[in-house]
Structure formats: structure tokens, C-alpha cells
N, C-alpha and C positions, 0 to 999 in steps of 0.2 A: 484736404478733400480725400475725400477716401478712394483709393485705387480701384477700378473696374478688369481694367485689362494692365498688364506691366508685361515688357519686352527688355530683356536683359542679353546683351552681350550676343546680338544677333549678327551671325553671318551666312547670307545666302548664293545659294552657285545654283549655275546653269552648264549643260552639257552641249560643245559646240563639235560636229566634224563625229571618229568613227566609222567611215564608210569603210569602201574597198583602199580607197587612193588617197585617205588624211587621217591622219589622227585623233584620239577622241580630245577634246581640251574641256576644261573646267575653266569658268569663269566667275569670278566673284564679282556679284549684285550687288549686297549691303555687306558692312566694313561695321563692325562691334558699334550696333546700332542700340542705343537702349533708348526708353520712351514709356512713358505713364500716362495711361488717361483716369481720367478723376469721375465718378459719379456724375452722370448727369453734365459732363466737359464737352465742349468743342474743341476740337486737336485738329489744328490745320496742319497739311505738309503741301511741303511746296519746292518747287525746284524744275528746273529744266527737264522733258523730253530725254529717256538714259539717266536718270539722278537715282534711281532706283522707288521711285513712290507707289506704282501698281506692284511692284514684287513685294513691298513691304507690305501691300494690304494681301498679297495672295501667301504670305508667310503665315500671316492670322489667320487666315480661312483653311490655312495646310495646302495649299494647291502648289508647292513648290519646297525644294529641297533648302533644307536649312540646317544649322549648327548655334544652340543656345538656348534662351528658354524663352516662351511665350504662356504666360501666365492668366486663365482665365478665370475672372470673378463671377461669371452667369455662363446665361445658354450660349452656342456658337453664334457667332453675328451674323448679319445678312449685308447682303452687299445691293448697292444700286448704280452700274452701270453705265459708262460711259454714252455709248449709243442707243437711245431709245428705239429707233427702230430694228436693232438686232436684239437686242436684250426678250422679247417676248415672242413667243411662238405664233407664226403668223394665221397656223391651223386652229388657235382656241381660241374662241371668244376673251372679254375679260374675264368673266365670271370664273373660266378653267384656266386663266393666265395664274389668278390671284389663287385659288384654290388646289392648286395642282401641288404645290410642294404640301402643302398641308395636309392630304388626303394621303400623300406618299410617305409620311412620319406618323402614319396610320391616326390623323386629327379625326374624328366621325363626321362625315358631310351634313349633317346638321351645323353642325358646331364653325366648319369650315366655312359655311356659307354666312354665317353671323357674321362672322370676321371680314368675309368680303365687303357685306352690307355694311360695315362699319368702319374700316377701312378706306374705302372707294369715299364714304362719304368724309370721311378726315381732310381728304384730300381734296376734297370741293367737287367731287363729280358723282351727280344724280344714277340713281338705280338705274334708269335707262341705260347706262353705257354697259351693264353689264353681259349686255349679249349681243355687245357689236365687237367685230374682230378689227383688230391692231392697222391693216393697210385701211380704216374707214377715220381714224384717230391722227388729230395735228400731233407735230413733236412733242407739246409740250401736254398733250393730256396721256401720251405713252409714257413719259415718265412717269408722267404722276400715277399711271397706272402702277409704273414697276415700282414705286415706291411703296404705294399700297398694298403690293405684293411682299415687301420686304417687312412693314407692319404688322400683318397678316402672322407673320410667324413669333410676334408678339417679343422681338430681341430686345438686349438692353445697349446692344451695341449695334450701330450701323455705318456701312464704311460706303462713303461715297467718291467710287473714283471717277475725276471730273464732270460731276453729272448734268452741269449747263454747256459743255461748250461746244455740244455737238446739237444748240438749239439758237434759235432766233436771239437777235439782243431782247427786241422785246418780250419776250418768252421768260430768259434768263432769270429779269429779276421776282418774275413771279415764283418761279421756281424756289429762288433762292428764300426769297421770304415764308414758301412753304416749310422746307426745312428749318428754319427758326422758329414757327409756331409750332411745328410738331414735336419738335424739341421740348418745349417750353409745357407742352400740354401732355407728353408722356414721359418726360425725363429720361429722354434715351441718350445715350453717349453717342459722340458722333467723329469720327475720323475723315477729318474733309480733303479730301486730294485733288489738288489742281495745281497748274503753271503757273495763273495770273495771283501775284501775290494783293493783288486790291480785292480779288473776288474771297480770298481767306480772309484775311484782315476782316472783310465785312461778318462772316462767319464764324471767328472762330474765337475762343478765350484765351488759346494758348497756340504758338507755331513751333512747329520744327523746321528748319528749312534745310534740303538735302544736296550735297551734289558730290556725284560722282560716287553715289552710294553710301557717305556718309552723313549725320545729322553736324556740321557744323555751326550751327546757330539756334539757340532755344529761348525763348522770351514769352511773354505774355504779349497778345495782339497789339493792344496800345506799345506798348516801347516797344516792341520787335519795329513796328511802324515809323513809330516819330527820332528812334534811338538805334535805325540798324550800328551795327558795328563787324563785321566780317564785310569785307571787299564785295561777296561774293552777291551780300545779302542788298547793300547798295543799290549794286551795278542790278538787281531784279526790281528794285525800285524805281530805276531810272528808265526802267524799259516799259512801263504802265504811261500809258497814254494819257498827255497833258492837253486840257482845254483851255484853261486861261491862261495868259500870257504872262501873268504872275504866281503861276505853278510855283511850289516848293522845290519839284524835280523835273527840269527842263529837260527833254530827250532833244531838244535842236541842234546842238554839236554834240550830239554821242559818235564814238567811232561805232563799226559795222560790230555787229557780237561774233567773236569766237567761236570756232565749232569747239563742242565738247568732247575733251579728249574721251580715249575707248576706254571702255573698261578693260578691255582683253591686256591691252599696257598701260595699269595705270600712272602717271606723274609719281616720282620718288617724293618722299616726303611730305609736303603741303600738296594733297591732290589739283588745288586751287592755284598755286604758285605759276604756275605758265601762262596765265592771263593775268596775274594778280598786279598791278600797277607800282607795289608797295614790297614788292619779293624782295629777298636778300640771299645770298647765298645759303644762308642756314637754312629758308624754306625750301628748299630744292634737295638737301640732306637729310634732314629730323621732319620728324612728325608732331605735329602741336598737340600740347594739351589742353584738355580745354580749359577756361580762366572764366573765373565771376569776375561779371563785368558789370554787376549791379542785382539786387535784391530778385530774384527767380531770372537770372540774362547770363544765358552761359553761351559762351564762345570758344570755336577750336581755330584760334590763329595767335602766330609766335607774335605779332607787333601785341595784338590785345594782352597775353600774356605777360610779358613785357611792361605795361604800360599798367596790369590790373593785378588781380591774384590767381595764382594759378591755382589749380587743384589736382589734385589726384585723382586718377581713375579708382571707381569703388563699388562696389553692390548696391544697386540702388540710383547711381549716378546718371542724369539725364543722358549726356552725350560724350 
């Protein structure tokens, strides 16, 4: 599949403190993060709150200091927005929500209005709306407004960070199946960022799964699903809400979950290893490489390694 976007050997910092009375401190987000999206791909990430997943979509946008290379095959992407009702200006209509970045990349308002018109309507909402303002719109037709807006700019790439789960259940899955038909009918690449790993899975062709700012687990949806193999990626399984009694992954004796250590001090060696059930002293020392653990299933932990093949970090290398 042909590359769209490639991220090579990325590492991102933050600036903490500086005042009169502390220090300035640097903090590292992502940890030699590399990552490929394909033509026309869903690339889910996923990972706990602090794993580093909105820093990694605001490295693609540039919105954030970084070290490595980020490789783009089309125009800049657009993003859509955690919270619908911040994400849109509550003083413009839709018509100036969806046309406003447009007209500010100097689009001709002719031209910019087409796109609203056609746009708005991708997304299942009637010409009407376009000159009602944002507090008159349920959550879920403000997304789909910002989504519209994010079309509108005609990308090949769109990054969506978390963009159900500040909406109704019921809402959700309409959402979610919006993005898959929009997908499907424009060929747009999609970088899906969210916590719930059953809501990627639903979404996506291929996972990264993060924590603690690294990609330690990379697979195709189906076997990342049915085949995790990192501790890490388990224990996110087992945390997705079971209905039937004969669940695959029962949460009824789970212990309580771990806080995620800081980044500011991360864990030596296996950043995972202090929760990990399976640690050894060498986790706590060395740093895993990562190991094919099956045809596109790569994993960064010493038991897989171990048990599978290792490889070498290289140009190109998913994680």
C-alpha cells in the first residue's frame, strides 16, 4: 500500500516550570515513535489518557516541538476534534463555521460555498442548517458539522482525536459509521485516536497501540483483536465492557487499574514493566526490541522477543 504520511524516529517534548522560583524542565511525550499510513488506510492508536496520542496527531499538524522526520505525501491534514461543542465558533453560523478556513487560504467564496453545500450534505445535513448557529445543534450534528468543515478543505488525510466520546452512546455509533462511509466514498486516510480499543478495532485496518509515549504493539485490527500479545495490549482488552456472560474477556475479577506512571520519571527499561504481571528483572534494565510475532505483528516486549524473532531497529521499521 502506498505510503500517505510516514513518521520516522519521532521524539516529542514539552516545556514544564521556568518561572521566578523553578526551573525550566523538558519533558519527553513520544519515544522514537515510527508509523505508516497507507493510501486510503485507517490507522487507529490507542492507549490510555498521558500515552502520548493527541501529541502525536499535534506533531503532524506541527502544533508541538518535535525531533525526527514526519513525511508528507499530499496537502496538510485536517483534524476533527475531540469536543463538539468547542471545536466551532459559537458567533458564526454553519455556513461561516465550514467556510471560514477556506476563504482564509484565499478559496474564492464562490467556490467555498460549493464545498459547504456539498459537504454539509456528505454528511446528511440539509441546506437548512447552514445558517443556524452551533448553541441551536445536538452534539452530534456539531460534529458532523466539524467534520464537514474538515472536508471542506478537500484533505487526503484526517485525524480524528476521539471524536465520539464526548457524544451520547446513541449518537456514537452514528458518527462512527459516518466516518467509514466518508472514508469509503472519498478515499481519505484516517488516523483514529481514542482510549476505547473496541471503538478502533471497529474503525480501523491497522493499530498502533501506545503507552507511556511509545508504539509498543503494531498489527492489523483483526489480530491485534483476537491475537493481542504485549501485557499491555491484553490488560486494554480486558477493560472493554462485557455483556454476555460468556464474554471472551471477562472484566469480573479484574484488579483496580494502575495509575500511569509520569512521564517526567519514566520506568527504566520496559516502560510497561511496573504493572507488567510477567516482568523479570531484565525488564526493569534493558529496553525491548521489538519482535515479529507474526506476518505485519510487531511487538516491543522481552518475553515476545524471547519466545519470537527479534529485529532490529531500521529506516522504515514500524515501532
Amino acid at each position: 500500500m502506498e505510503p500517505i504520511l510516514e513518521i520516522r524516529n519521532l521524539n516529542s517534548f514539552y516545556h514544564q516550570g521556568g518561572g521566578a522560583f523553578s526551573k525550566k524542565r523538558t519533558v519527553q511525550v513520544l519515544k522514537n515513535v515510527n508509523v505508516t499510513l497507507g493510501q486510503g488506510e485507517v490507522l487507529g492508536l490507542v492507549g490510555e489518557s498521558g500515552s502520548g496520542k493527541s501529541t502525536l496527531a499535534k506533531s503532524i499538524l506541527g502544533m508541538t516541538e518535535y525531533q525526527g522526520e514526519i513525511i508528507h505525501h499530499s496537502r496538510r491534514p485536517q483534524m476533527v476534534f475531540q469536543d463538539p461543542y468547542s471545536s466551532l465558533n459559537p458567533k458564526m453560523n454553519v455556513l461561516q463555521n465550514i467556510t471560514f478556513g477556506l476563504t482564509a487560504n484565499q478559496v474564492p467564496r464562490d467556490e467555498a460555498c460549493r464545498r459547504a453545500y456539498r459537504y454539509l450534505d456528505a454528511v446528511g445535513m440539509q441546506k437548512s442548517f447552514l445558517n443556524k448557529y452551533p448553541n441551536s445543534l445536538s452534539g452530534g450534528q456539531r460534529q458532523r458539522v466539524a467534520v464537514a468543515r474538515a472536508l471542506a478543505m478537500e484533505p487526503k488525510i484526517i485525524l480524528a482525536d476521539e471524536p465520539v466520546s464526548a457524544l451520547d452512546k446513541s449518537v456514537q455509533a452514528q458518527v462512527l459509521n459516518l466516518f467509514h462511509d466518508l472514508q469509503k466514498e472519498f478515499g481519505i486516510s484516517i488516523i483514529f485516536i481514542s482510549h476505547d480499543l473496541s471503538v478502533v478495532e471497529y474503525m480501523s485496518d491497522h493499530i498502533a497501540v501506545l503507552y507511556l509515549g511509545e508504539v509498543i504493539e503494531y498489527s492489523t485490527s483483526e489480530e491485534l483483536y483476537h491475537n493481542p500479545r504485549h501485557p499491555y495490549t491484553k490488560e486494554l482488552l480486558r477493560s472493554i465492557p462485557q455483556i454476555s456472560g460468556d464474554a471472551r474477556l471477562s472484566t469480573a475479577n479484574r484488579e483496580p487499574p494502575i495509575e500511569l506512571p509520569s512521564p517526567i520519571r519514566p520506568p527504566s527499561g520496559c516502560r510497561y514493566h511496573p504493572r507488567c504481571p510477567y516482568r523479570t528483572e531484565n525488564c526493569s534494565k534493558h529496553i525491548p526490541a521489538p519482535a515479529l510475532v507474526g506476518r505485519d505483528h510487531i511487538v516491543k516486549c522481552h518475553r515476545c522477543a524471547a519466545q519470537n524473532q527479534p529485529i532490529e531497529p531500521m529506516e522504515g521499521s514500524l515501532i
